[in-house]
C-alpha positions as a printed Julia matrix, in Angstrom:
71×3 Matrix{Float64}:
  -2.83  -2.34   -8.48
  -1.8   -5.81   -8.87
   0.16  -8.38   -6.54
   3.84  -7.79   -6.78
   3.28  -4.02   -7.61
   5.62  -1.35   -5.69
   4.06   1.29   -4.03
   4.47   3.47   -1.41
   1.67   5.76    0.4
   0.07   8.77   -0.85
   1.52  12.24    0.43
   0.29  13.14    3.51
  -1.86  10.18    4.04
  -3.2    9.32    7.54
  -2.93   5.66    7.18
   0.9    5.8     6.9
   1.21   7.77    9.84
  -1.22   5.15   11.68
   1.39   2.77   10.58
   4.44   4.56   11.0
   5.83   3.97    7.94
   8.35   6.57    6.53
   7.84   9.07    3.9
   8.61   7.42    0.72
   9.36   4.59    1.66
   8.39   1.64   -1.22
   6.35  -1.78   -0.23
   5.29  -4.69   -2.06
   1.51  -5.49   -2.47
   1.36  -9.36   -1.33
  -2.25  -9.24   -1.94
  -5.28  -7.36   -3.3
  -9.0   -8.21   -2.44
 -12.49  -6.95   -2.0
 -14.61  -7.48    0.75
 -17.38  -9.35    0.73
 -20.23  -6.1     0.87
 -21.13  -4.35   -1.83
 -19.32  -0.57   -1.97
 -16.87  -1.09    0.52
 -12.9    0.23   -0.93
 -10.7   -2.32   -2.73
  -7.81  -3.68   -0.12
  -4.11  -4.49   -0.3
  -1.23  -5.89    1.83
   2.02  -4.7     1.63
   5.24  -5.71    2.99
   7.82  -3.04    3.33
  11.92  -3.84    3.74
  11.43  -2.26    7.11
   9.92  -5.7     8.51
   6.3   -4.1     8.55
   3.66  -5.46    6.73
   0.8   -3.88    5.98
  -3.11  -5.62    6.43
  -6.17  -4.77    5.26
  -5.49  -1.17    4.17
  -7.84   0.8     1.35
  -5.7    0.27   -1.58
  -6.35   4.47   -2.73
  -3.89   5.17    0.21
  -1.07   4.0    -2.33
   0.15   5.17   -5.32
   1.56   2.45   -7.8
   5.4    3.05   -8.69
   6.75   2.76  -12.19
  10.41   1.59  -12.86
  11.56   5.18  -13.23
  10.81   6.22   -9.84
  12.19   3.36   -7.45
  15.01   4.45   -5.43
């Protein structure tokens, strides 16, 4: 998952009700990093149209979007 990918969250995911984001709805990752320990999760920010950005979250809550399925 690179910078400028679309995504949106997984199904049923408990970080995108912890954000209240909306089902479906598609975001921008503005960044991807590691932290600095050993075995700790990739992370991304994403900005969503909605005005709510994203920090810090484990980037396998997302799933990547292809062309196809933007809406």
């Amino acid at each position: 998952m690179n910078r400028g990918a679309r995504v949106k969250f997984k199904p049923g995911s408990k970080a995108q009700m912890n954000w209240r984001i909306g089902e479906g709805t598609a975001g921008l990752v503005i960044a991807r990093y590691r932290a600095p320990q050993p075995g700790l999760p990739e992370r991304v920010d994403v900005s969503f149209g909605t005005g709510i950005t994203v920090w810090g979250e484990r980037a396998t809550e997302f799933v990547e979007l292809s062309a196809d399925n933007l809406r």
